[in-house]
C-alpha positions as CSV (number, residue, x, y, z in Angstrom):
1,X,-7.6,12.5,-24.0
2,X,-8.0,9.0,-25.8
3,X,-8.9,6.4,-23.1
4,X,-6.1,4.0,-24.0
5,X,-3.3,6.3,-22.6
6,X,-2.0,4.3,-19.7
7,X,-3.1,5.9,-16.3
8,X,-1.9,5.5,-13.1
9,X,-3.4,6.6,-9.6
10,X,-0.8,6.4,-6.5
11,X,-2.5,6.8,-3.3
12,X,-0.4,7.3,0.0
13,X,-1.3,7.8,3.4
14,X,0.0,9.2,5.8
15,X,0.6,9.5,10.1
16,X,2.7,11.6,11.8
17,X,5.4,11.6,8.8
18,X,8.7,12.9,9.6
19,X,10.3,16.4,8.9
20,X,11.1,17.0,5.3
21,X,8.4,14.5,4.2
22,X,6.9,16.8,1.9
23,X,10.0,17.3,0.2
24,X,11.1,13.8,-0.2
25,X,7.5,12.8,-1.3
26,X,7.4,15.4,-4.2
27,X,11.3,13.6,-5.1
28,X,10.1,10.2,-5.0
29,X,7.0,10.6,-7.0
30,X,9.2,12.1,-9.9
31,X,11.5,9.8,-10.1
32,X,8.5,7.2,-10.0
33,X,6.8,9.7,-12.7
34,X,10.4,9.6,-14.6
35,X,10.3,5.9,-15.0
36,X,7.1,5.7,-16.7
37,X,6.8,8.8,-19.0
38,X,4.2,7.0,-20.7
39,X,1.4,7.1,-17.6
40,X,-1.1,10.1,-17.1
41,X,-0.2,9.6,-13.3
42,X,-1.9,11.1,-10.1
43,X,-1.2,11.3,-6.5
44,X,-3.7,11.2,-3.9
45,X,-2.5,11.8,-0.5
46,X,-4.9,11.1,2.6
47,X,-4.0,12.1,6.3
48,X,-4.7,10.0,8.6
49,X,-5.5,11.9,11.6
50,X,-1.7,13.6,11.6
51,X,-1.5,17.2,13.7
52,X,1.4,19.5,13.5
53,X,3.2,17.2,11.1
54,X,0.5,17.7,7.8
55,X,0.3,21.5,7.5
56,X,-1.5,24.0,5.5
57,X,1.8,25.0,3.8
58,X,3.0,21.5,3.5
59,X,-0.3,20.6,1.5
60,X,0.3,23.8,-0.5
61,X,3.7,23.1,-1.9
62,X,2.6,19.6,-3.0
63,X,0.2,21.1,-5.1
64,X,2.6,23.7,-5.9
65,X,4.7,20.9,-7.3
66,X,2.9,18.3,-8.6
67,X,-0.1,18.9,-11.2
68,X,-2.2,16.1,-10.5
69,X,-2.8,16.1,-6.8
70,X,-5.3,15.2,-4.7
71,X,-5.5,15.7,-0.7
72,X,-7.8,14.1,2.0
73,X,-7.7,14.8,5.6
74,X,-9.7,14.1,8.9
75,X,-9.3,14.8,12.2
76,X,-8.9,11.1,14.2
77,X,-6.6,8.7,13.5
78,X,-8.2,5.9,11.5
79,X,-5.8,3.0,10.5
80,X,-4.3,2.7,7.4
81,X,-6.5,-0.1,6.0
82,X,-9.4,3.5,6.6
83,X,-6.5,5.8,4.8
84,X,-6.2,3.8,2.0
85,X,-10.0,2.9,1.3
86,X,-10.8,6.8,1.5
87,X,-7.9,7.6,-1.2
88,X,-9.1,4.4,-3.2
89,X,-12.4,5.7,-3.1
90,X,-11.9,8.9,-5.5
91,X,-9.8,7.2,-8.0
92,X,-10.7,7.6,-11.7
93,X,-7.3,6.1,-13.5
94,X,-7.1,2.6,-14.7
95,X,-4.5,1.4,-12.2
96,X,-4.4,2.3,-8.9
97,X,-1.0,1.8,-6.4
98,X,-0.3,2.1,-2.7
99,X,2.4,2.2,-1.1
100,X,4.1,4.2,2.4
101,X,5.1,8.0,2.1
102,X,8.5,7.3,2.9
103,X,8.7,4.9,0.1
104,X,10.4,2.1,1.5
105,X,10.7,0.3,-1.7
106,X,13.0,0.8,-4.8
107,X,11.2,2.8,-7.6
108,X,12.3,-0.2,-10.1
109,X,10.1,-2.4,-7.5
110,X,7.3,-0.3,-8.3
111,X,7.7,-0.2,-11.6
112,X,7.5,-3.6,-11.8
113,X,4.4,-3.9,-9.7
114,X,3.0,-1.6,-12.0
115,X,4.0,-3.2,-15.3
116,X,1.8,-6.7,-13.8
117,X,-1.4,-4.7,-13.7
118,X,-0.8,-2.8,-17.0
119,X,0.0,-6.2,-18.6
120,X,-3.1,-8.1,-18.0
121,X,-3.1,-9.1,-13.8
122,X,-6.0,-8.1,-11.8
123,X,-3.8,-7.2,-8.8
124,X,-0.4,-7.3,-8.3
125,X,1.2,-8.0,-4.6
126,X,4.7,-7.2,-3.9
127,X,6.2,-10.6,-2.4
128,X,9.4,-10.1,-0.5
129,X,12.0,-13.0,-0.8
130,X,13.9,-14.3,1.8
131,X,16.7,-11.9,2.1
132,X,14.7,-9.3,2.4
133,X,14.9,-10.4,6.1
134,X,18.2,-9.8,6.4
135,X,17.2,-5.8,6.6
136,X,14.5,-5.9,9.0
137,X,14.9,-6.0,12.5
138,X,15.0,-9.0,14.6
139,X,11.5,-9.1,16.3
140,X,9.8,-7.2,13.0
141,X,11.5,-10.5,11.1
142,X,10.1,-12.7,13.9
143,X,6.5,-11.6,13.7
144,X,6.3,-11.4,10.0
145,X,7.5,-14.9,9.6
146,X,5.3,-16.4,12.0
147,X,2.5,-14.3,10.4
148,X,3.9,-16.1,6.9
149,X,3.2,-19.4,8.8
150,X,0.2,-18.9,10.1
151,X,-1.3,-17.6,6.6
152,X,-0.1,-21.0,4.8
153,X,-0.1,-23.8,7.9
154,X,-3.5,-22.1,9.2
155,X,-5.4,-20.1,6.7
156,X,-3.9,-22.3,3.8
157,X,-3.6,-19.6,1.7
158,X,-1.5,-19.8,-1.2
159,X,-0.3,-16.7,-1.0
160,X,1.6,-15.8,2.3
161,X,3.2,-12.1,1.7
162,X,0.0,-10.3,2.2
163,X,1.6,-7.7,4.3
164,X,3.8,-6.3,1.8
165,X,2.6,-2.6,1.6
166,X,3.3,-2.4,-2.3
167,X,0.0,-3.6,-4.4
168,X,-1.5,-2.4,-7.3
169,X,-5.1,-3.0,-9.2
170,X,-7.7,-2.5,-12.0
171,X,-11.3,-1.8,-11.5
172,X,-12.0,-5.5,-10.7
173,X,-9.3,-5.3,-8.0
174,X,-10.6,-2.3,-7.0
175,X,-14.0,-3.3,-6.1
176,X,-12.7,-6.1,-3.9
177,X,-10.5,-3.6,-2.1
178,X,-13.1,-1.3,-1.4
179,X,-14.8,-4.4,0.1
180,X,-12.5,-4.9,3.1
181,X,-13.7,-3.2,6.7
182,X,-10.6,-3.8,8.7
183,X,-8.9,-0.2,9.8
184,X,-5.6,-0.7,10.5
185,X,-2.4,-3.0,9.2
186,X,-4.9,-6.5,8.5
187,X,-6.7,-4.8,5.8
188,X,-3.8,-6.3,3.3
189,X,-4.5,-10.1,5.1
190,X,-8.5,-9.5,4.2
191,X,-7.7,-8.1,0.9
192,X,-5.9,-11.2,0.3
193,X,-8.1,-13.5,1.8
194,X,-11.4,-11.8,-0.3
195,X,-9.2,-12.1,-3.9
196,X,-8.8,-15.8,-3.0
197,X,-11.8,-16.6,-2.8
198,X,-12.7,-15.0,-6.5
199,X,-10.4,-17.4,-8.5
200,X,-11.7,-15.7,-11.8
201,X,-9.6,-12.8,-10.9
202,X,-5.3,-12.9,-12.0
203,X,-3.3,-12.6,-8.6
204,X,0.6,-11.7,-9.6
205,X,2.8,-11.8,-7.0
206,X,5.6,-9.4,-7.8
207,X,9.6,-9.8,-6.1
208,X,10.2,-6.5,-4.6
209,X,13.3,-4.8,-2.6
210,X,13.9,-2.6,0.0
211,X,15.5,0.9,-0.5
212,X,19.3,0.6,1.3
213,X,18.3,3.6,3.4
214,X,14.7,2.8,4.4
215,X,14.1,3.2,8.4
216,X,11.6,1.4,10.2
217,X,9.1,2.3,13.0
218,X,8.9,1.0,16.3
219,X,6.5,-1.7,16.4
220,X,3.4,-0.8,18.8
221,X,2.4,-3.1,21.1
222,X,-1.3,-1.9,21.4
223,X,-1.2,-1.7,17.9
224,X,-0.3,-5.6,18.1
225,X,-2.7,-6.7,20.1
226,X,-5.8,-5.0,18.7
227,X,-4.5,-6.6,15.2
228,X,-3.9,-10.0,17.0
229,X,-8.1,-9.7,17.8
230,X,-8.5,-8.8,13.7
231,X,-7.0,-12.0,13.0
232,X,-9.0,-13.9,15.1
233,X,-12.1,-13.0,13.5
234,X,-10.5,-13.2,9.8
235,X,-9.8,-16.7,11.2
236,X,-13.6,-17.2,12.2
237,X,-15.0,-15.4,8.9
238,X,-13.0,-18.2,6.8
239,X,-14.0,-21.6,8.6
């Protein structure tokens, strides 16, 4: 197949999804698939540690459905920062883009994050505007605005969405990604904080939305304060 086909890699982890997930996984990557009939695209799913939830016959009608399908699975829950840098590992398209398996962003979103890489950025980083918050519940809003603080009154870093789990890359982006060490929900800060400090890559932000629909998890407090220690030392590893 001629090399200048556009290609596209989604990779999506996974933890304890809900019932159905399969199901509405298989709909959403069509409908993603139907807005870019262009892209050879693939989807590389990697289980984080899930039990009961990720079964033998769920794995089997994905690759039932889809042609281009990859799965990876291990036993002990990892992080998704881990998830993600497995599934990033085995990519061979041009692009690669990640984002939850409920898909908690429009499909035009990820079009568009798509389209930034395709048209000549390094990496593109969904950025979520202000009313975006409107959607999210109160503490969620709290932390993740306090978190947008700290990243520009702290870290001074220009850009101050890095949580935003919708990004895409090339092969220079890539290699930076595949560079980062933390496990769990920091690995987008470091990702952020490496590209900054390689000014010869292009950075696109990207204005994304929510799905109307989109449910969020319970935030978990052990969870928080493991990832409060992560910041500390991304705080330490940039003085």
């Amino acid at each position: 197949m001629p090399s200048d086909i556009p290609s596209l890699d989604l990779i999506v982890p996974c933890f304890q999804p809900s019932p159905g997930w399969e199901k509405n996984l298989c709909a959403k990557f069509r409908a993603f698939q139907e807005r870019l009939p262009e892209v050879k695209m693939s989807l590389i799913l990697v289980n984080d540690g899930s039990d009961q939830s990720v079964s033998e016959a769920h794995v089997a009608y994905l690759k039932k459905e889809i042609p281009r399908f990859q799965y990876h699975s291990y036993s002990l829950n990892q992080g998704k920062g881990h998830a993600l840098r497995v599934g990033v590992a085995t990519t061979n398209q041009t692009i690669q883009l990640f984002t939850d398996i409920d898909f908690p962003y429009q499909i035009e979103s990820m079009v568009q994050v798509y389209h930034a890489v395709a048209n000549g950025a390094d990496v593109a980083l969904g950025y979520r505007e202000p009313d975006y918050y409107q959607k999210v519940p109160w503490f969620r809003k709290q932390l993740s605005m306090f978190l947008r603080w700290m990243l520009k009154r702290v870290l001074l870093l220009a850009i101050t969405d890095t949580q935003c789990g919708l990004k895409a890359f090339n092969h220079q982006g890539k290699k930076v990604f595949l560079d980062t060490q933390i496990k769990r929900f920091l690995f987008d800060l470091e990702f952020v904080m490496m590209l900054s400090r390689k000014p010869h890559l292009k950075l696109r932000p990207v204005s994304v939305n929510l799905r109307e629909d989109v449910r969020f998890s319970k935030m978990n407090v052990r969870v928080l304060l493991r990832e409060s220690l992560n910041f500390l030392v991304l705080f330490f590893r940039s003085r």
